[in-house]
N, CA, C and O atoms as a GROMACS GRO file, in nm:
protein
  576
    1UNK      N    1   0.083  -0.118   0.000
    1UNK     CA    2   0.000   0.000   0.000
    1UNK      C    3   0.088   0.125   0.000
    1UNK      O    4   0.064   0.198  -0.096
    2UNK      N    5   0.196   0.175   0.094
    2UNK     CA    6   0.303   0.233   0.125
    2UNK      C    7   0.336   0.262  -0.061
    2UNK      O    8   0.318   0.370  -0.116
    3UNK      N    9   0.374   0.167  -0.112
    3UNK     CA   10   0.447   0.151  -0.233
    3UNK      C   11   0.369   0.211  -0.365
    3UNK      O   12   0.423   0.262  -0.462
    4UNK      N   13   0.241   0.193  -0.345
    4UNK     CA   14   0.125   0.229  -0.437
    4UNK      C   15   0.100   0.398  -0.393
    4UNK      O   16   0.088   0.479  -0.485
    5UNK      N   17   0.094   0.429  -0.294
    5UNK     CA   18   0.108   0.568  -0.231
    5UNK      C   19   0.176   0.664  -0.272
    5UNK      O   20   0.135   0.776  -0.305
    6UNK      N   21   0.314   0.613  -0.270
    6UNK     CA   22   0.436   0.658  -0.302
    6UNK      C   23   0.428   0.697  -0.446
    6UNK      O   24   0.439   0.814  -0.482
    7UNK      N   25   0.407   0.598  -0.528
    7UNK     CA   26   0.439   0.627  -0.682
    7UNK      C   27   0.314   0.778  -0.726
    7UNK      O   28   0.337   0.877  -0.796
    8UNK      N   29   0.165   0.732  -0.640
    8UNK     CA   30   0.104   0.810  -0.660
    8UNK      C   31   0.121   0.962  -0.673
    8UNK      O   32   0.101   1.042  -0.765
    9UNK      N   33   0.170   0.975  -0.530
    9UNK     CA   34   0.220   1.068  -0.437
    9UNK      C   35   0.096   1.157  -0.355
    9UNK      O   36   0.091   1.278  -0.335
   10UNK      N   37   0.001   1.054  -0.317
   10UNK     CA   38  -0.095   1.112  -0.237
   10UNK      C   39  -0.143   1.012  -0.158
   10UNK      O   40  -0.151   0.907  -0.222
   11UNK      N   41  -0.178   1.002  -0.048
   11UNK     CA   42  -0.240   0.859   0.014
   11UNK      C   43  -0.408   0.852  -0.013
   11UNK      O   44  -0.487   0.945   0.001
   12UNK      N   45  -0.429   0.756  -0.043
   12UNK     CA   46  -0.538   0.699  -0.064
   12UNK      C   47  -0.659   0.726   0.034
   12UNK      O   48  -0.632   0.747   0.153
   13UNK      N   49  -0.787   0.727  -0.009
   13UNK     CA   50  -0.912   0.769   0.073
   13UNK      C   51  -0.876   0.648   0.141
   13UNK      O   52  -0.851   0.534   0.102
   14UNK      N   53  -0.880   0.713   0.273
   14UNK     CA   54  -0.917   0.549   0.416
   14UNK      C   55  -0.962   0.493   0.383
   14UNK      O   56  -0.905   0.387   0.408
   15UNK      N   57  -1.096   0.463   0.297
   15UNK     CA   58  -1.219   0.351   0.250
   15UNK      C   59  -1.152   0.274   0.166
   15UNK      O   60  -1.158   0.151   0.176
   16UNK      N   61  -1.077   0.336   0.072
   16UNK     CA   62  -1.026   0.259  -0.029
   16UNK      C   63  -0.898   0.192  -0.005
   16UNK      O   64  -0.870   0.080  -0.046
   17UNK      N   65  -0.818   0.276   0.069
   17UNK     CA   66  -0.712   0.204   0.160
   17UNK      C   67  -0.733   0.066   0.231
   17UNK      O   68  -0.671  -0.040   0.226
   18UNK      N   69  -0.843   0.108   0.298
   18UNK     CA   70  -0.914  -0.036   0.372
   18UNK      C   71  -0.959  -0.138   0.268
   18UNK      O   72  -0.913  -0.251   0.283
   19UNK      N   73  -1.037  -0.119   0.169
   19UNK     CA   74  -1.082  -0.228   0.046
   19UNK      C   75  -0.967  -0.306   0.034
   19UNK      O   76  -0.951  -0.424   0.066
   20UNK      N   77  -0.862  -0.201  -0.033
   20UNK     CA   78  -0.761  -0.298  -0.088
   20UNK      C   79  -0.635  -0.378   0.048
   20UNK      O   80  -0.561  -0.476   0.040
   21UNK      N   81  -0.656  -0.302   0.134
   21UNK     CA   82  -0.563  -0.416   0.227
   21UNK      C   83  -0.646  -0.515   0.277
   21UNK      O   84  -0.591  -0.623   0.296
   22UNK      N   85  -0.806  -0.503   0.311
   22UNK     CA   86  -0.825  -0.589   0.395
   22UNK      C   87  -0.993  -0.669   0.292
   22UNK      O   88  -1.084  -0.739   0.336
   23UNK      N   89  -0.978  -0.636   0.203
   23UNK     CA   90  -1.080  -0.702   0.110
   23UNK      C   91  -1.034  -0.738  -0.029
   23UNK      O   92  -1.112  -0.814  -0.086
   24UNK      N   93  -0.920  -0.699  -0.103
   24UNK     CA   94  -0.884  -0.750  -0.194
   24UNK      C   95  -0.822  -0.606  -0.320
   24UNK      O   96  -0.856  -0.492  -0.348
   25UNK      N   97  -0.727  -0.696  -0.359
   25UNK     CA   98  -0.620  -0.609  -0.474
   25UNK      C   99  -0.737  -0.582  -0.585
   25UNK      O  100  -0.720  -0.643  -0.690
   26UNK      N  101  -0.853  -0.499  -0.577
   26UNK     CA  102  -0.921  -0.540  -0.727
   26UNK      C  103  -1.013  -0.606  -0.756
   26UNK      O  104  -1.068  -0.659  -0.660
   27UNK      N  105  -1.073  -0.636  -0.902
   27UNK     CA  106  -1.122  -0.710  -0.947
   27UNK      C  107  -1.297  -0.739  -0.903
   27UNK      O  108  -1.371  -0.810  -0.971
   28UNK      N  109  -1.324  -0.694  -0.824
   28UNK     CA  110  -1.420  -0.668  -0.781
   28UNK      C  111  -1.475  -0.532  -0.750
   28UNK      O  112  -1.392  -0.443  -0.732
   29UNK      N  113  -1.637  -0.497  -0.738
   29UNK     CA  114  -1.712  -0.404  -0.729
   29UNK      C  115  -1.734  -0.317  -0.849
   29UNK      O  116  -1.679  -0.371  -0.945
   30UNK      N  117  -1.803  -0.183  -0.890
   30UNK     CA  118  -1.847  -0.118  -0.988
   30UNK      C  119  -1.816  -0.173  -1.125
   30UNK      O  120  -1.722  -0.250  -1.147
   31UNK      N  121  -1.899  -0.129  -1.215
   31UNK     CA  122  -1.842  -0.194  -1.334
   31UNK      C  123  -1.744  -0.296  -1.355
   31UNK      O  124  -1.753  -0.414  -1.324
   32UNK      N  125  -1.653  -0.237  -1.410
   32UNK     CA  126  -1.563  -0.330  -1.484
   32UNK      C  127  -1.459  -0.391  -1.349
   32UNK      O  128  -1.352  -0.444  -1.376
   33UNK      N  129  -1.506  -0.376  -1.204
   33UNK     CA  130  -1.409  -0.424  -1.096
   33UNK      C  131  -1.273  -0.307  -1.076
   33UNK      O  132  -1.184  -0.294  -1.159
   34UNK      N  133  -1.281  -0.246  -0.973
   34UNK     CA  134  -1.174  -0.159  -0.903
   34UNK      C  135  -1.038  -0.209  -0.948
   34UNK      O  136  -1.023  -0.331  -0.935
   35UNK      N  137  -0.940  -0.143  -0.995
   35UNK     CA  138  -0.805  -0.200  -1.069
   35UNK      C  139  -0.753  -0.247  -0.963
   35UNK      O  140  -0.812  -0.243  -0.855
   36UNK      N  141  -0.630  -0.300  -0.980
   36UNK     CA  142  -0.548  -0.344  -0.904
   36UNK      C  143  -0.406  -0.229  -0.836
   36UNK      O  144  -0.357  -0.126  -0.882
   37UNK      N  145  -0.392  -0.270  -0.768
   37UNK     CA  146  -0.289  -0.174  -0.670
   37UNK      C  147  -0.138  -0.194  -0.818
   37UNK      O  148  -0.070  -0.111  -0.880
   38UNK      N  149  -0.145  -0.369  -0.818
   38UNK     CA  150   0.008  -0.402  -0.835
   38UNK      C  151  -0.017  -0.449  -0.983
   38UNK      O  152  -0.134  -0.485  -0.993
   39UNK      N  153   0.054  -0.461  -1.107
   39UNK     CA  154   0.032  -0.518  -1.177
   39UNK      C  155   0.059  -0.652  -1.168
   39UNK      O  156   0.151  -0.704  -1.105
   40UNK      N  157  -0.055  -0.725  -1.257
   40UNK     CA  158  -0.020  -0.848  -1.249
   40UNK      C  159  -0.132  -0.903  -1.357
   40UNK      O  160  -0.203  -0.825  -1.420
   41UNK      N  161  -0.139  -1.074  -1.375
   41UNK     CA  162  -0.180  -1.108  -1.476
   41UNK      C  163  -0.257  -1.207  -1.386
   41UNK      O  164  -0.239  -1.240  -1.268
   42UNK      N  165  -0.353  -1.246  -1.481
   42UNK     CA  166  -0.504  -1.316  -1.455
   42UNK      C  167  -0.484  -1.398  -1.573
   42UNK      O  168  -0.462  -1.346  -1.683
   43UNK      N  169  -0.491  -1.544  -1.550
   43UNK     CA  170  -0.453  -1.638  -1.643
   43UNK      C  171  -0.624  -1.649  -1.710
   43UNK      O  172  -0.626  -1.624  -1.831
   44UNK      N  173  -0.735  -1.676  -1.663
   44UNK     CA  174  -0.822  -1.717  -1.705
   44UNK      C  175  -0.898  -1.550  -1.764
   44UNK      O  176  -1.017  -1.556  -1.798
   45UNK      N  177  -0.855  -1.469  -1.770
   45UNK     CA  178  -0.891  -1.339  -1.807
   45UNK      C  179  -0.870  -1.304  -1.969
   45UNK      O  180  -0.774  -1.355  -2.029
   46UNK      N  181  -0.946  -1.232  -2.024
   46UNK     CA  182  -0.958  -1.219  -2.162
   46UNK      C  183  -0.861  -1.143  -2.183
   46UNK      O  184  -0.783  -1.191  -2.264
   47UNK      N  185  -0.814  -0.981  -2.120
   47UNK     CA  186  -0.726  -0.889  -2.175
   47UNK      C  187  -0.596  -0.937  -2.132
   47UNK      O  188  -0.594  -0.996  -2.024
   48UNK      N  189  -0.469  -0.921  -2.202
   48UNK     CA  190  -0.355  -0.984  -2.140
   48UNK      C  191  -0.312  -0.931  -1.963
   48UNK      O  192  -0.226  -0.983  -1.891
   49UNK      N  193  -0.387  -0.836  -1.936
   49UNK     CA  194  -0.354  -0.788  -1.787
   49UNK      C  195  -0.483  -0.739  -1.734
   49UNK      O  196  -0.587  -0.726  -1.799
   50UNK      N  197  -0.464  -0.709  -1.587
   50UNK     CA  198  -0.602  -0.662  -1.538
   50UNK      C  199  -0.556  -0.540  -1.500
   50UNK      O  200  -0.450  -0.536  -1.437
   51UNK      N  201  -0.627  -0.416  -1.531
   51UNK     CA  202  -0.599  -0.318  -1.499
   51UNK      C  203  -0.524  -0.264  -1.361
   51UNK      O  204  -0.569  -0.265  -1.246
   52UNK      N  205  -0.405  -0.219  -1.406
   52UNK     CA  206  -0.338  -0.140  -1.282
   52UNK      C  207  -0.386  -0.015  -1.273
   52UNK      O  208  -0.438   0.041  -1.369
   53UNK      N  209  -0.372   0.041  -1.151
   53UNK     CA  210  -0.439   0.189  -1.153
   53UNK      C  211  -0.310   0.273  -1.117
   53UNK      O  212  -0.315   0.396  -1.114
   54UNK      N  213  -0.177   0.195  -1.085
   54UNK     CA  214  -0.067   0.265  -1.042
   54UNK      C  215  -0.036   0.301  -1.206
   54UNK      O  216  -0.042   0.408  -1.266
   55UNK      N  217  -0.006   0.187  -1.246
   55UNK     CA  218   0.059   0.182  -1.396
   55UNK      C  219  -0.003   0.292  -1.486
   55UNK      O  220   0.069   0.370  -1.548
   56UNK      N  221  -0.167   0.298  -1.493
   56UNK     CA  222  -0.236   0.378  -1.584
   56UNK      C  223  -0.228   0.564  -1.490
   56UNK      O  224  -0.220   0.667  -1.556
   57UNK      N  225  -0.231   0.563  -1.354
   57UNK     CA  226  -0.192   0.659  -1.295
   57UNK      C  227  -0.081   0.763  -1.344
   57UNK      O  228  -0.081   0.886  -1.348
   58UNK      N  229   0.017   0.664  -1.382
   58UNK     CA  230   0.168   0.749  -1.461
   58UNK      C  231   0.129   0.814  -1.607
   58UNK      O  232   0.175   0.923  -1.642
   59UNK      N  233   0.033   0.730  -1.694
   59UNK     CA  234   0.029   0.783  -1.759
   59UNK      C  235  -0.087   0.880  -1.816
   59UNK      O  236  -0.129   0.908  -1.928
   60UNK      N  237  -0.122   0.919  -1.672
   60UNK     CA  238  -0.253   1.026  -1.713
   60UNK      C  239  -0.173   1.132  -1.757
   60UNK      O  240  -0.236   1.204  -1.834
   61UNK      N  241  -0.071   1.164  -1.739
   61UNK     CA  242  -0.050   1.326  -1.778
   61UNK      C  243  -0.040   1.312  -1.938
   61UNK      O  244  -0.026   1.420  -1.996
   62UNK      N  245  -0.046   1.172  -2.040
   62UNK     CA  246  -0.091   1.217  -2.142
   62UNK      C  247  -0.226   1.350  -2.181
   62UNK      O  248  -0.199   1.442  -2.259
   63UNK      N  249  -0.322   1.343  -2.134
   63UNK     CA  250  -0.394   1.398  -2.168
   63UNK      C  251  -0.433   1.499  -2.093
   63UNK      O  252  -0.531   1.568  -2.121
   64UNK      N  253  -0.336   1.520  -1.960
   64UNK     CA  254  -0.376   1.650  -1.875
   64UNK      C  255  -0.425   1.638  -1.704
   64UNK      O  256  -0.414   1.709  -1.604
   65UNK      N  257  -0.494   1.482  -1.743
   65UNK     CA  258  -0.516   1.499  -1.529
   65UNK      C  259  -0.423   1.516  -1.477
   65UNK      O  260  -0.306   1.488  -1.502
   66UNK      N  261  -0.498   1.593  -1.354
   66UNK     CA  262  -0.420   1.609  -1.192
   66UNK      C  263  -0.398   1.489  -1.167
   66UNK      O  264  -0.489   1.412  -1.195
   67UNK      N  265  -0.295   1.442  -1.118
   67UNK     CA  266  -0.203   1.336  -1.004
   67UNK      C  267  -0.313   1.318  -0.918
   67UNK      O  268  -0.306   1.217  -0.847
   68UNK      N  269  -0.412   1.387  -0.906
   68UNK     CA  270  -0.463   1.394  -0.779
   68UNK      C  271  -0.579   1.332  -0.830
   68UNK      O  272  -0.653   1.311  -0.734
   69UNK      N  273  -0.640   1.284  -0.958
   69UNK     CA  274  -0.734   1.205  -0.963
   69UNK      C  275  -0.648   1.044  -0.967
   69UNK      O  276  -0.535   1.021  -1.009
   70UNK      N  277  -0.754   0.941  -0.904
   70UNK     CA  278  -0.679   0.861  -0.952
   70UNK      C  279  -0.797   0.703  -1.001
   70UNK      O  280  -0.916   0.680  -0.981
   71UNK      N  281  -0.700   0.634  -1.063
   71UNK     CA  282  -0.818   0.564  -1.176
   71UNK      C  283  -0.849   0.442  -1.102
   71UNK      O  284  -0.766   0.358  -1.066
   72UNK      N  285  -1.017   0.438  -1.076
   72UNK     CA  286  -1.073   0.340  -0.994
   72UNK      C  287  -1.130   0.188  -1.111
   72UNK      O  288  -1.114   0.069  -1.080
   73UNK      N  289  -1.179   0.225  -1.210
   73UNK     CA  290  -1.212   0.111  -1.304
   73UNK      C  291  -1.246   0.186  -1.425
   73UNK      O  292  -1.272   0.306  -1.419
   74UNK      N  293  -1.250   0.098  -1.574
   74UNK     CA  294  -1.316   0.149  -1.660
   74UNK      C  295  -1.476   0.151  -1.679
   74UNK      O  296  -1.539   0.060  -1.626
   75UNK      N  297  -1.553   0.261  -1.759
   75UNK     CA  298  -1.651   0.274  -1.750
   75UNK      C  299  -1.697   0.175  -1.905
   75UNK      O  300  -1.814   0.140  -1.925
   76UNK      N  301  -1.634   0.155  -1.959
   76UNK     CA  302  -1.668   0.088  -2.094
   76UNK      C  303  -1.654   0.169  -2.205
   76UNK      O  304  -1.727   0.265  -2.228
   77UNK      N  305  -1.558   0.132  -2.276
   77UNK     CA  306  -1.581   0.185  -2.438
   77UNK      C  307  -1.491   0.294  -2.418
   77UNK      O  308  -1.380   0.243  -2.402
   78UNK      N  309  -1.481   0.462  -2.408
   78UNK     CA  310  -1.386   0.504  -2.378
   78UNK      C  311  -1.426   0.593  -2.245
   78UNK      O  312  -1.401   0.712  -2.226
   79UNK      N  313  -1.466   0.540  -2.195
   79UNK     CA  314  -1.529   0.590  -2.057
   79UNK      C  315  -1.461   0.546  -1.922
   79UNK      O  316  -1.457   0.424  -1.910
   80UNK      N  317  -1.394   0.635  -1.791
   80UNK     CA  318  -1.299   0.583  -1.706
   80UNK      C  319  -1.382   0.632  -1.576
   80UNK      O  320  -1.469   0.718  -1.577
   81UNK      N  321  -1.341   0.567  -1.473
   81UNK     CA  322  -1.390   0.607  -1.337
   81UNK      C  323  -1.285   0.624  -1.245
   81UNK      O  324  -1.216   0.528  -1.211
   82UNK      N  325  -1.267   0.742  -1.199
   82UNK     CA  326  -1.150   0.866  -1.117
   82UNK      C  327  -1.190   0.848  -1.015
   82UNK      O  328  -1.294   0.783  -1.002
   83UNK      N  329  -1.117   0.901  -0.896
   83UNK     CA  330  -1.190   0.947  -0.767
   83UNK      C  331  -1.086   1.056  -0.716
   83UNK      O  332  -0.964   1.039  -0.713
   84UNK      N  333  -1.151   1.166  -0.677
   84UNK     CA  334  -1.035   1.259  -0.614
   84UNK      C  335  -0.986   1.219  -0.541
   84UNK      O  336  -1.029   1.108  -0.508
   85UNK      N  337  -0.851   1.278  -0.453
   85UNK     CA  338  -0.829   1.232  -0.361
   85UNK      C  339  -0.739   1.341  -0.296
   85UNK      O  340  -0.628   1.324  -0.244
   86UNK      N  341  -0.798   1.439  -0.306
   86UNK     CA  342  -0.799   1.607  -0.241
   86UNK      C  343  -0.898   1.621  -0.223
   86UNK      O  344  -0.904   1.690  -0.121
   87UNK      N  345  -1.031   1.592  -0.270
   87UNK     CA  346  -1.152   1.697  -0.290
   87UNK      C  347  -1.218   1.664  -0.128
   87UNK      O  348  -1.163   1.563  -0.083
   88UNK      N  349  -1.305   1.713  -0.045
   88UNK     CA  350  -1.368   1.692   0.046
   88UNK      C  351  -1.485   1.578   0.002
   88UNK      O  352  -1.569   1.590  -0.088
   89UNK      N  353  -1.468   1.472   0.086
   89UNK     CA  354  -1.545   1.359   0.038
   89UNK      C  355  -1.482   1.240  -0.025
   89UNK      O  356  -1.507   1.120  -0.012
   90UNK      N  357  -1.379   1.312  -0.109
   90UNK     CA  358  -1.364   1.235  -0.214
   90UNK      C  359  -1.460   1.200  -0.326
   90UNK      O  360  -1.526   1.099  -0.301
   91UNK      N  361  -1.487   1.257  -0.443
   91UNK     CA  362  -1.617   1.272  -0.514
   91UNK      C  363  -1.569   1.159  -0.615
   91UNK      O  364  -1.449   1.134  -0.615
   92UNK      N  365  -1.623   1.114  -0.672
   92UNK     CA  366  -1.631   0.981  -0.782
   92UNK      C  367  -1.642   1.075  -0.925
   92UNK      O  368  -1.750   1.128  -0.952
   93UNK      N  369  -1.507   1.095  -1.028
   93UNK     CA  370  -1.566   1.167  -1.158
   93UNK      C  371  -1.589   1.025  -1.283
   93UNK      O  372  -1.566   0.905  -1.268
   94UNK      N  373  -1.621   1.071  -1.354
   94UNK     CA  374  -1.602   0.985  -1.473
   94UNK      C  375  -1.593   1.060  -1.623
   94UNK      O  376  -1.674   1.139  -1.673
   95UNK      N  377  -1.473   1.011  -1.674
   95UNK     CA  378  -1.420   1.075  -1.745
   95UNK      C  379  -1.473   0.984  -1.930
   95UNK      O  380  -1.483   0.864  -1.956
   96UNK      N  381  -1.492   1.084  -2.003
   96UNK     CA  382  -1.544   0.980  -2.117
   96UNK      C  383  -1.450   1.055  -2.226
   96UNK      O  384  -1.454   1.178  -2.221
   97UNK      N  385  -1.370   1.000  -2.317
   97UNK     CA  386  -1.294   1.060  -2.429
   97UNK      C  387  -1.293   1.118  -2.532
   97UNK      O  388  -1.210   1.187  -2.593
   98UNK      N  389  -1.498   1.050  -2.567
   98UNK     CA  390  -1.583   1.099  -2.677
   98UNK      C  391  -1.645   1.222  -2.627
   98UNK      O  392  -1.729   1.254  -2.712
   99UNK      N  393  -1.646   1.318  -2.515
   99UNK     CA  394  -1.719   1.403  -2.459
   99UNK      C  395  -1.654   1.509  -2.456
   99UNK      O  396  -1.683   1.580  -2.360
  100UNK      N  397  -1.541   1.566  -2.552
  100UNK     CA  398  -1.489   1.684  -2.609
  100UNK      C  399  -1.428   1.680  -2.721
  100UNK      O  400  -1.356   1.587  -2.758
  101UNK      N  401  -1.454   1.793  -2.790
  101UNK     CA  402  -1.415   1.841  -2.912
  101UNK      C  403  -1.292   1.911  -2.944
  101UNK      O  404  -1.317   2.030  -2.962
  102UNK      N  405  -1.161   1.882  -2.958
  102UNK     CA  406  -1.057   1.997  -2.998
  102UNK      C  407  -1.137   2.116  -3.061
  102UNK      O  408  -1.129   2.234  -3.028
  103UNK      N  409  -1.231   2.050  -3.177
  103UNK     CA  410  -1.229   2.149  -3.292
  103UNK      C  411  -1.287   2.246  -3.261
  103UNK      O  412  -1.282   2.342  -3.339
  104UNK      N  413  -1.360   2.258  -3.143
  104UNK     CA  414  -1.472   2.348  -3.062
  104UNK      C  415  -1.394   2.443  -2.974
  104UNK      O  416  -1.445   2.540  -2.918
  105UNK      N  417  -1.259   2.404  -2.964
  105UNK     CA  418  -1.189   2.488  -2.822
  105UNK      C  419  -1.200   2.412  -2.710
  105UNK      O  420  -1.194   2.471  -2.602
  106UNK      N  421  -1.216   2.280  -2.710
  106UNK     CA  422  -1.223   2.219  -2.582
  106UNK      C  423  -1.146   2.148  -2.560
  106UNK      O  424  -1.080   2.137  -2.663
  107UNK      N  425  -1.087   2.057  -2.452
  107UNK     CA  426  -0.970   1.989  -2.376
  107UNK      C  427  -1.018   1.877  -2.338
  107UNK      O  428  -1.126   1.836  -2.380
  108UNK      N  429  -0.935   1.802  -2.241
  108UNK     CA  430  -0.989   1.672  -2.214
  108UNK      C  431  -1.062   1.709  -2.076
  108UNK      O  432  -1.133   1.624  -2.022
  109UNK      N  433  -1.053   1.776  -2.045
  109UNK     CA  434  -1.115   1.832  -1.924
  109UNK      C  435  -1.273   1.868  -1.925
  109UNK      O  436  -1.356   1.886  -1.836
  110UNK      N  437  -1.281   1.872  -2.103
  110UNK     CA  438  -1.432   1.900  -2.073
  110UNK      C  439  -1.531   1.730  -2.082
  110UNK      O  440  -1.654   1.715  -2.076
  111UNK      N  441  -1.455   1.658  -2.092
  111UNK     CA  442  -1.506   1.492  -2.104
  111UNK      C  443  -1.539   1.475  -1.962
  111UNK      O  444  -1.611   1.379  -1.933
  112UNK      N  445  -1.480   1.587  -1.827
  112UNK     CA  446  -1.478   1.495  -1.702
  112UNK      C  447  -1.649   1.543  -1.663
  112UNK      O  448  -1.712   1.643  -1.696
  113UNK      N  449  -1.694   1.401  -1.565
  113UNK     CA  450  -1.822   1.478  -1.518
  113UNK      C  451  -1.812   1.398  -1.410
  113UNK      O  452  -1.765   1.284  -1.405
  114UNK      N  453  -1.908   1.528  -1.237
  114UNK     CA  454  -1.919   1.462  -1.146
  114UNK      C  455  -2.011   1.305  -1.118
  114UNK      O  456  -2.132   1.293  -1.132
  115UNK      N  457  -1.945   1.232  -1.088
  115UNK     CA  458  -2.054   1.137  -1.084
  115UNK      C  459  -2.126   1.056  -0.969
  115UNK      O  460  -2.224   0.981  -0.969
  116UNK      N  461  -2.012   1.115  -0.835
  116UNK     CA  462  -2.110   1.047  -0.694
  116UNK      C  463  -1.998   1.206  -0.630
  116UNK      O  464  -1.887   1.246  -0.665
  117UNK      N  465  -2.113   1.266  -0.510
  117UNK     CA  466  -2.061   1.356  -0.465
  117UNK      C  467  -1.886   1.287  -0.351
  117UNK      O  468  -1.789   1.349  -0.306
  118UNK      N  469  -1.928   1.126  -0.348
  118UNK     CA  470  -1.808   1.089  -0.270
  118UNK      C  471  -1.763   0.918  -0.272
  118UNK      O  472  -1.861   0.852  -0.307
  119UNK      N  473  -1.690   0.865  -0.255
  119UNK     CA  474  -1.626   0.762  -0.296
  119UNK      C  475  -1.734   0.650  -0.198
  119UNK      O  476  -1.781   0.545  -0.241
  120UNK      N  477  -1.749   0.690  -0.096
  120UNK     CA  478  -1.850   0.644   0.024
  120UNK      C  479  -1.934   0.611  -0.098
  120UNK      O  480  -1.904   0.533  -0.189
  121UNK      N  481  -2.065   0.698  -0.083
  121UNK     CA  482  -2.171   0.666  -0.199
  121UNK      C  483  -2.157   0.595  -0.330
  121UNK      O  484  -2.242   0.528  -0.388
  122UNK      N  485  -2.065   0.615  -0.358
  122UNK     CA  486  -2.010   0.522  -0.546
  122UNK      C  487  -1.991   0.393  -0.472
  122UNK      O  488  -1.989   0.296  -0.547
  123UNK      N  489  -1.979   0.369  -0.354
  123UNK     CA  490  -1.945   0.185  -0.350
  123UNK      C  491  -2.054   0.162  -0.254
  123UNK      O  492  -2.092   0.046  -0.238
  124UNK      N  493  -2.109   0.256  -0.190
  124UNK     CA  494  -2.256   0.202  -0.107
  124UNK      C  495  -2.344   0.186  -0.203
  124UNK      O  496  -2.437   0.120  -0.156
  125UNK      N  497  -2.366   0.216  -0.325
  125UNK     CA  498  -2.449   0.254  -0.439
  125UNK      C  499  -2.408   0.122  -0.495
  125UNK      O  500  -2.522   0.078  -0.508
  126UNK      N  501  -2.334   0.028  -0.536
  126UNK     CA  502  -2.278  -0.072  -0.586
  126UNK      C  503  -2.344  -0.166  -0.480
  126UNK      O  504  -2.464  -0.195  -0.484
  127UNK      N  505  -2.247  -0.218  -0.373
  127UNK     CA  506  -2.288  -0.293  -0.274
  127UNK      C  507  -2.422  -0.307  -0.206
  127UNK      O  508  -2.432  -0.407  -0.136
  128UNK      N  509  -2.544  -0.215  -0.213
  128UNK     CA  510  -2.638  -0.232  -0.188
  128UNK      C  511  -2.722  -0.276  -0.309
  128UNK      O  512  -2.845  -0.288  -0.308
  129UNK      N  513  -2.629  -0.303  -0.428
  129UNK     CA  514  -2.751  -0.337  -0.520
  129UNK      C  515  -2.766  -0.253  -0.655
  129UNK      O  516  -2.816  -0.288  -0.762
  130UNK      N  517  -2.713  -0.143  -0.620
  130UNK     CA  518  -2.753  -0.024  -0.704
  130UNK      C  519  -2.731   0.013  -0.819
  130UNK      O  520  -2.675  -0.096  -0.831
  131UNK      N  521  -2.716   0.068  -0.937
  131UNK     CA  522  -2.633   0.089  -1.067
  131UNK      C  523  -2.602   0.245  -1.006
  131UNK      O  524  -2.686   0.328  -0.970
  132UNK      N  525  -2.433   0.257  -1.007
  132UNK     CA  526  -2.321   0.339  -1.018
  132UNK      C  527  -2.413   0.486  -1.126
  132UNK      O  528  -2.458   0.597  -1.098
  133UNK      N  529  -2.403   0.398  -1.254
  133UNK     CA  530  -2.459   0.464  -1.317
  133UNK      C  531  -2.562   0.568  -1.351
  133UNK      O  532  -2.553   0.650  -1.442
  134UNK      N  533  -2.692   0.552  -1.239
  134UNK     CA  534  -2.792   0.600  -1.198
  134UNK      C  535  -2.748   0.765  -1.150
  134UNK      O  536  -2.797   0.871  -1.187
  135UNK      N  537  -2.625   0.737  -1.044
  135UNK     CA  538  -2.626   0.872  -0.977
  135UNK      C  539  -2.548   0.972  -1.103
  135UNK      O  540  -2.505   1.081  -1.066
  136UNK      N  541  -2.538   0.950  -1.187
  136UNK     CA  542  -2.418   1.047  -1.301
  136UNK      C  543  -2.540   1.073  -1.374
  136UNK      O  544  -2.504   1.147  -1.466
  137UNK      N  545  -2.671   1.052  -1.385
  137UNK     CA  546  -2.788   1.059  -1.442
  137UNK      C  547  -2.779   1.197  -1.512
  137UNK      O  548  -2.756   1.197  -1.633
  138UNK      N  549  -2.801   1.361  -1.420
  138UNK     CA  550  -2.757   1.481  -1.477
  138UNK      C  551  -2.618   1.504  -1.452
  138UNK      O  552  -2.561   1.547  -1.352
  139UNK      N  553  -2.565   1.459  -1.587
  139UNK     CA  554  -2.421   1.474  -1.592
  139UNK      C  555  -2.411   1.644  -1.575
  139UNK      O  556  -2.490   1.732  -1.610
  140UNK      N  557  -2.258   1.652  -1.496
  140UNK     CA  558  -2.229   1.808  -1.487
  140UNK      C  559  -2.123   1.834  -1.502
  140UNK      O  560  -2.038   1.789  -1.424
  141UNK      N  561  -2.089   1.912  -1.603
  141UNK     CA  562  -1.943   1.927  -1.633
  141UNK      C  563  -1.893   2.012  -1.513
  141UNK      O  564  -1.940   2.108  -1.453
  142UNK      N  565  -1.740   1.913  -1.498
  142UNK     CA  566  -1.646   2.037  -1.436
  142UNK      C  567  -1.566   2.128  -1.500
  142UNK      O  568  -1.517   2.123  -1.613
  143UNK      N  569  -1.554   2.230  -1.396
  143UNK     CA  570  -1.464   2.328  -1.456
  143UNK      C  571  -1.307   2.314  -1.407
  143UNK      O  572  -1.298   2.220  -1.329
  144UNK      N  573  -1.219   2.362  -1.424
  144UNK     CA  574  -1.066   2.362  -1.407
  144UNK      C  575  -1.086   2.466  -1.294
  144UNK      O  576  -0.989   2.511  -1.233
   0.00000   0.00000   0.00000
């Protein structure tokens, strides 16, 4: 955990800290299953790896995120699920790739939208049953 921290360079929401030490590296909950801390490979798994969130973490500054979001699972297709980890709460964004236009004047920043006011709710919303999905219903763009 220490090690996953580090590369980040922010410590992890307590909740999620707790998931992954004392419930599992991943692979489970929202969509496509919470990435993994460490990379590693899943023999009976279709993609050659299961998503790292350290690994894909390094390379957000392709397109501009803050360090300070960091990548909880994919949303499908080109759609990703963030969670701050500055913001009060910790808010759940989800970021989609098809949801800005260069040609318009826009950035990748305008793809991001809030989608649970906090990381709490995005996995009580899961675990009780719920579709994730539901609460991003009126998507709202953020601003920078």
């Amino acid at each position: 955990m220490d090690l996953a921290e580090h590369s980040v360079g922010y410590p992890l929401p307590e909740l999620l800290r707790r998931i992954y030490t004392e419930v599992g590296d991943g692979g489970f909950g929202p969509d496509g299953g919470l990435a993994s801390l460490t990379p590693r490979r899943v023999p009976h798994w279709h993609p050659a790896d299961w998503p790292c969130a350290t690994t894909l973490h390094a390379k957000q500054t392709e397109w501009g995120a803050p360090a300070s979001w960091f990548f909880l699972t994919s949303g499908g297709c080109t759609m990703e699920w963030y969670v701050s980890l500055i913001a009060v709460d910790h808010p759940v964004l989800l970021w989609d790739a098809d949801c800005w236009e260069p040609d318009w004047g826009q950035d990748p920043h305008d793809g991001l939208r809030y989608a649970s006011p906090s990381l709490r709710q995005w996995l009580w919303t899961w675990a009780d049953g719920g579709n994730v999905w539901d609460e991003v219903g009126a998507l709202t763009s953020l601003t920078r």
